[in-house]
N, C-alpha and C positions, 0 to 999 in steps of 0.2 A: 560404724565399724569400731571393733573394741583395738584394743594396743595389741592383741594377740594376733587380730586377723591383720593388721597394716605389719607386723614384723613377719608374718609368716608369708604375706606376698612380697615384702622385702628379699627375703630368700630366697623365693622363686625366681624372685626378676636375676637376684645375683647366681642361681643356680646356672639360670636359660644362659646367662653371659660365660660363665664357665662354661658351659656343653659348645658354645662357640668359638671359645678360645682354644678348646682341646681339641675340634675338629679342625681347626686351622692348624694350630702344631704338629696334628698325625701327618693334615695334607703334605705339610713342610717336608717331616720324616721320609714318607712315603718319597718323597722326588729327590732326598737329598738321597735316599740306601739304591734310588733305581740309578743314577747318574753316578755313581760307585760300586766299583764291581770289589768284593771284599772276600779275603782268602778266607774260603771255609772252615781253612783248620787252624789259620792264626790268628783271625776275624782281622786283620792288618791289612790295609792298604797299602804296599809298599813293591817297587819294581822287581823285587827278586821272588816276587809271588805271581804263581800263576792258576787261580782260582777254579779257571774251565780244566785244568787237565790235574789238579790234584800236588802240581809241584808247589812245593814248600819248603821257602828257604829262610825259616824267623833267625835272624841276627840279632835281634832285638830281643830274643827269650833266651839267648847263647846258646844254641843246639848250633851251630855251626863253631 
């Protein structure tokens, strides 16, 4: 095996380990955005939002 072919299966190996760490990270994503319901129009999680019926009260952007 020449130095060309062991570094370019060096990469593969560290690619395949990345394609694993990014499908674990999205899975993460994925349960963290379903367990948080997030106002559509202030993308804010906060008690004065109400995401299902469209009310939007950002404090935090000062429109109120």
């Amino acid at each position: 095996m020449t130095e060309q072919e062991i570094e370019i299966q060096k990469l593969r190996q560290q690619n395949a380990e990345l394609k694993k760490t990014l499908k674990a990270a999205l899975k993460d994503l994925d349960y963290v955005l379903c367990q948080f319901e997030m106002c559509q129009i202030c993308a804010y999680a906060d008690a004065d939002c109400d995401p299902d019926h469209g009310d939007c009260v950002p404090k935090w952007r000062g429109l109120v």
